[in-house]
N, C-alpha and C positions, 0 to 999 in steps of 0.2 A: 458646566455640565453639557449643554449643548454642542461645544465643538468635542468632546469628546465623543458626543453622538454624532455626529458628521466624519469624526475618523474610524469611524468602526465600522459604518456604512461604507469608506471608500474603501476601506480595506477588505471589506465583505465583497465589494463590486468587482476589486482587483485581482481576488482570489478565483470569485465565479469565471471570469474571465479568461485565468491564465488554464483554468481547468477545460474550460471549450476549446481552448487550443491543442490539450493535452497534457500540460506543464503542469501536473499535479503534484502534489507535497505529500509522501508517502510517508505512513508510520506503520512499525512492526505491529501487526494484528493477531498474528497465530503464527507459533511456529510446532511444525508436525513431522514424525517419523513416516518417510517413503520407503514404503514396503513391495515386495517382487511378488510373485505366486506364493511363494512357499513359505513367508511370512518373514523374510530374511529382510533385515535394516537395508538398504544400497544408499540412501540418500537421506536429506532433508528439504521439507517444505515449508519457505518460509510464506505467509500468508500476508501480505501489506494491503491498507486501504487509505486513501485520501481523506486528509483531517478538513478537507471543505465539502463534497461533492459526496462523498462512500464509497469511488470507484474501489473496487476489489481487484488488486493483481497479485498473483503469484508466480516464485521463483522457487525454481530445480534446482538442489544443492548437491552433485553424485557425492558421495561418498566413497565405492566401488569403481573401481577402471571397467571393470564389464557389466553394466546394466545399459 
């Protein structure tokens, strides 16, 4: 039981780590309809955040050649 508590810990250590440097482990969080003025679809937004740290990033998906 104990070295399983010691591998959880390094891998806890390992993760906070690579997240300070910015090498974060992204999971799908939200994904959203990007909408223009007029309420017209042009894109997707998907929503990701870090399964160690919460960072939140978001990516632009155009759908439309002119938006």
């Amino acid at each position: 039981m104990e070295n399983n508590l010691n591998n959880e810990i390094v891998l806890n250590s390992q993760s906070k780590l690579k997240c300070l440097f910015g090498l974060h482990q992204y999971k799908i969080y939200k994904e959203e309809d990007f909408t223009d003025a007029r309420g017209n679809v042009i894109g997707k937004m998907i929503i990701n955040r870090c399964i160690h740290c919460g960072k939140i990033d978001g990516t632009k998906i155009p759908l439309t050649t002119n938006w």
